[in-house]
C-alpha positions as CSV (number, residue, x, y, z in Angstrom):
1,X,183.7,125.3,54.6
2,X,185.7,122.9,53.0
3,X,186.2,119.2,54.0
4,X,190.2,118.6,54.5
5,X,191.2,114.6,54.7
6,X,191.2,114.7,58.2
7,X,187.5,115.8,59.0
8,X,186.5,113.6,55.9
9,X,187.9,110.3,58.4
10,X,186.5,111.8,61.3
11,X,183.2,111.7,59.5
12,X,183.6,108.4,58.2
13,X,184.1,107.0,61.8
14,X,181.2,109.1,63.0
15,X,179.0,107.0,60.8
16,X,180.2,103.9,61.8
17,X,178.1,104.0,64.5
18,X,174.7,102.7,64.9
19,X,172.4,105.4,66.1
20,X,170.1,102.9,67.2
21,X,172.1,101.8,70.2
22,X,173.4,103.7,72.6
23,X,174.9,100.4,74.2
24,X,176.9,99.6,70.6
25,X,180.2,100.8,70.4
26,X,182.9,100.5,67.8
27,X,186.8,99.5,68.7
28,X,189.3,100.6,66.1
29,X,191.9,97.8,66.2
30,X,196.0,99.0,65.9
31,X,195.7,97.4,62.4
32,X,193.5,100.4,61.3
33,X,194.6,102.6,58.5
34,X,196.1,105.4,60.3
35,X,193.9,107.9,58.9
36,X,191.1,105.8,60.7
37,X,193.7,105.4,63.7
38,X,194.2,109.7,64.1
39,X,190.7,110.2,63.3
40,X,189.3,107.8,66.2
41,X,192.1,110.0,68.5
42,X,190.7,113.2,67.6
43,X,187.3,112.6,68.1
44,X,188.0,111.5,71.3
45,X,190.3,114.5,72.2
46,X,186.9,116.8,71.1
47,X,185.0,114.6,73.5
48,X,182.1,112.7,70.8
49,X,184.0,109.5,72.0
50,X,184.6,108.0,75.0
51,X,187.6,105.9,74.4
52,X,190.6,106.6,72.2
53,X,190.0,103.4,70.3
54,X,186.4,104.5,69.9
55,X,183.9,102.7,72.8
56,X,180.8,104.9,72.6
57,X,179.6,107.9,71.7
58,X,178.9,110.8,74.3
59,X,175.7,113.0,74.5
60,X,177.7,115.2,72.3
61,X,179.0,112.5,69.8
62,X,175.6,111.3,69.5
63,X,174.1,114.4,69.0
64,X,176.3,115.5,66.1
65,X,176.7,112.0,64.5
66,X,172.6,111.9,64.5
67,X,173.1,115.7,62.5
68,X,175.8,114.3,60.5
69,X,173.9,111.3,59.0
70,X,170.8,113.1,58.6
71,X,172.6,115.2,56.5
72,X,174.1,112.4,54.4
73,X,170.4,110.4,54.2
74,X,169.3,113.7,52.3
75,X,172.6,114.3,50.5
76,X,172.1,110.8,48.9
77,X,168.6,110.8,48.6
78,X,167.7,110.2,44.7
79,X,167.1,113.7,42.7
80,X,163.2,114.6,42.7
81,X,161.7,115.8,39.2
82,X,161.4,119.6,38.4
């Protein structure tokens, strides 16, 4: 599947958030990029945010940004020896 410019910012944004905390939020301000501005929008319209200027994620936000970063801590992980 390949990653178009628009799912590439909504995964940006996604790992913006600290997985931590459930109480931590992000707001995007208006002065934004608006690539980060639409991608903030969209997630919310696919219902992982709760606000349209981010808030907090929802049970399903936070269950695919917790896939999504695992994914990227073993993406960047250093290369292992053959």
């Amino acid at each position: 599947m390949p990653i178009s410019p628009q799912l590439n910012a909504e995964i940006r944004v996604l790992t913006l958030f600290n997985l931590d905390s459930a109480m931590e939020g992000i707001k995007v301000h208006q002065s934004a990029d608006a690539d980060t501005l639409a991608a903030i929008k969209r997630l919310h319209a696919k219902g992982l945010v709760t606000q349209e200027d981010g808030g907090y994620l929802t049970d399903l936000g936070i269950h695919c940004a917790e896939h999504l970063q695992t994914a990227l801590r073993i993406l960047n992980a250093p290369l292992q020896a053959s």
